[in-house]
C-alpha positions in Angstrom: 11.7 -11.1 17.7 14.4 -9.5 15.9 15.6 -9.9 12.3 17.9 -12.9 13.1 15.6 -14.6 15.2 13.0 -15.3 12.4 15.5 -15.8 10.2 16.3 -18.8 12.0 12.9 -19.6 13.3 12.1 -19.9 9.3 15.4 -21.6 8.4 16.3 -19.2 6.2 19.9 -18.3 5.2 22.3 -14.7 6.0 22.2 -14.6 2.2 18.7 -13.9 2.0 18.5 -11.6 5.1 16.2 -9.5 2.7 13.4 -11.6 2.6 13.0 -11.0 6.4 13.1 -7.3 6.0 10.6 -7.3 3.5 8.4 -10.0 6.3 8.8 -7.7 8.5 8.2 -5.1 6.8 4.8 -6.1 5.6 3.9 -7.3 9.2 5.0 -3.3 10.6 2.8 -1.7 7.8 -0.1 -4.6 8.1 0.0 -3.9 11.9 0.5 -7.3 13.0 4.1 -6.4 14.7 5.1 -3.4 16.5 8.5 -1.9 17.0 9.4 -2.9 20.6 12.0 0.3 21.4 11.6 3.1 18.4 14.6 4.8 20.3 16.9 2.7 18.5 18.5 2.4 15.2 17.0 0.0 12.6 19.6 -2.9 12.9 19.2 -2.7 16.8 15.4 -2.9 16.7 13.1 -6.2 18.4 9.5 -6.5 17.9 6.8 -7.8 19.2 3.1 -9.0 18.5 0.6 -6.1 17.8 -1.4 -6.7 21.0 2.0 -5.9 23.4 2.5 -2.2 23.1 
């Protein structure tokens, strides 16, 4: 999953490309998401469900 992908998977505009981040976001720190590849910068990064490491 990457930023874009939920964005449209949600239906949600470019203009509120935010609102992902903050999704996101809250998903990393609630640990229901991990970072797929940390050796990459932040607008390159995919992630996956917490139970694929």
């Amino acid at each position: 999953m990457t930023n874009t992908s939920l964005r449209e998977r949600l239906g949600i505009g470019e203009e509120n490309r935010s609102m992902v981040s903050k999704i996101i976001n809250f998903s990393l720190e609630e640990k229901r998401i991990n970072i797929y590849d940390t050796n990459v910068g932040t607008k390159a990064r995919k992630y996956v469900p917490w139970r694929v490491k």
